[in-house]
C-alpha positions in Angstrom: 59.9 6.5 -38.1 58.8 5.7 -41.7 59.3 2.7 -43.1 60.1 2.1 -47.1 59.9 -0.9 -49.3 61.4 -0.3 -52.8 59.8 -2.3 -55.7 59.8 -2.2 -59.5 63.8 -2.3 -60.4 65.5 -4.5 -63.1 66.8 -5.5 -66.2 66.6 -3.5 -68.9 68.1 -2.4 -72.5 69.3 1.0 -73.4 66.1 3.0 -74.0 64.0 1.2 -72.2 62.1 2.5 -69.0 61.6 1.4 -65.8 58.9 2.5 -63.0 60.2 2.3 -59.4 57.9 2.5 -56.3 58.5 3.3 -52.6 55.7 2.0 -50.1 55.9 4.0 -46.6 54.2 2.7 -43.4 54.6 4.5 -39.8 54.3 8.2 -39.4 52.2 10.2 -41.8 53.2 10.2 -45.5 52.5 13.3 -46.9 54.6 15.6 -44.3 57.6 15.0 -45.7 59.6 15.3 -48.5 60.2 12.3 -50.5 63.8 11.9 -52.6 64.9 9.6 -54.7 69.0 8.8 -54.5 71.0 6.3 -56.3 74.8 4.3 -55.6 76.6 3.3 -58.7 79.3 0.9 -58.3 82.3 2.1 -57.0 80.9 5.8 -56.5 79.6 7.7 -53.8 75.3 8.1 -53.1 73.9 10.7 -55.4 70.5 12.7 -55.4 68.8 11.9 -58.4 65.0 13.3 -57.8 62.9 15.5 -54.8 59.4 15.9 -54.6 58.6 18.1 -51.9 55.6 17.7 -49.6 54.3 21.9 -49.5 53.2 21.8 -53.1 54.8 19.0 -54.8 57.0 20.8 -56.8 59.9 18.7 -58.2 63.7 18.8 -59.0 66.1 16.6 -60.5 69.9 15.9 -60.6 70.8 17.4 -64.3 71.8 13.6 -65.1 68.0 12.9 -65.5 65.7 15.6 -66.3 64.1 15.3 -69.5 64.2 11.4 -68.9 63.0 10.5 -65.2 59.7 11.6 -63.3 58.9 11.5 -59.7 55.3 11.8 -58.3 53.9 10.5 -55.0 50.2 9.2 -54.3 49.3 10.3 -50.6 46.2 7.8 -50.6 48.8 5.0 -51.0 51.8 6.5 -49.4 54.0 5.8 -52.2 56.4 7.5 -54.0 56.9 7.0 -57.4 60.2 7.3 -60.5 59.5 7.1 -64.0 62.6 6.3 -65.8 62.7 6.5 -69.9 65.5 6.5 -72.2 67.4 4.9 -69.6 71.0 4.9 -70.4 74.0 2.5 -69.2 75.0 4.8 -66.5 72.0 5.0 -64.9 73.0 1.5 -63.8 72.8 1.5 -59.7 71.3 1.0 -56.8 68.3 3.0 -56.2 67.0 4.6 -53.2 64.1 6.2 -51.9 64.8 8.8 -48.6 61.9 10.1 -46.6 63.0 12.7 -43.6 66.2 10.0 -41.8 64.2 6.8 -43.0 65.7 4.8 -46.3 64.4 2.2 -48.4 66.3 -1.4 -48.5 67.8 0.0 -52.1 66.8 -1.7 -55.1 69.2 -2.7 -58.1 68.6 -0.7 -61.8 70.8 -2.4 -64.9 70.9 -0.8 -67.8 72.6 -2.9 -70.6 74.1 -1.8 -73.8 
């Protein structure tokens, strides 16, 4: 099984940006996909960003593209989200998902 540390979340005024990392240790990195989910408060988990591990290719929940990036490096087995313009309701708790393994979760504020 993999095991995730989440890093990088915050504090952080509307417009601002926000980098968010997701360390893996255990079984081999790059074989799986790696997505990114978030929890806001009150609501239910929701996929935000998927990099996939055949060729990379990305996809994002509608609520982000144009704003939010995901990218992985193999050599560090790490799994990246870029976050610009970041708005008030991108306020939640973030989480990174590799095959049944998740990350701790890691808080995102956004203030107005």
């Amino acid at each position: 099984q993999v095991r995730l540390v989440e890093s990088g979340g915050g504090l952080v005024q509307t417009g601002g940006s926000l980098r968010l990392s997701c360390a893996a240790s255990g079984r081999t990195f790059s074989t799986y996909d790696s997505i990114w989910y978030r929890q806001a408060p009150g609501k239910g988990r929701e996929f935000v960003a998927v990099i996939r591990r055949s060729d990379s290719s990305t996809d994002y929940a509608d609520s982000v593209k144009g704003r939010f990036t995901i990218s992985r490096d193999n050599a560090k087995s790490t799994v990246y989200l870029q976050m610009n313009s970041l708005k008030p309701e991108d306020t939640a708790i973030y989480y990174c998902n590799i095959e049944a393994s998740w990350g701790q979760g890691i808080q995102v504020t956004v203030s107005s």
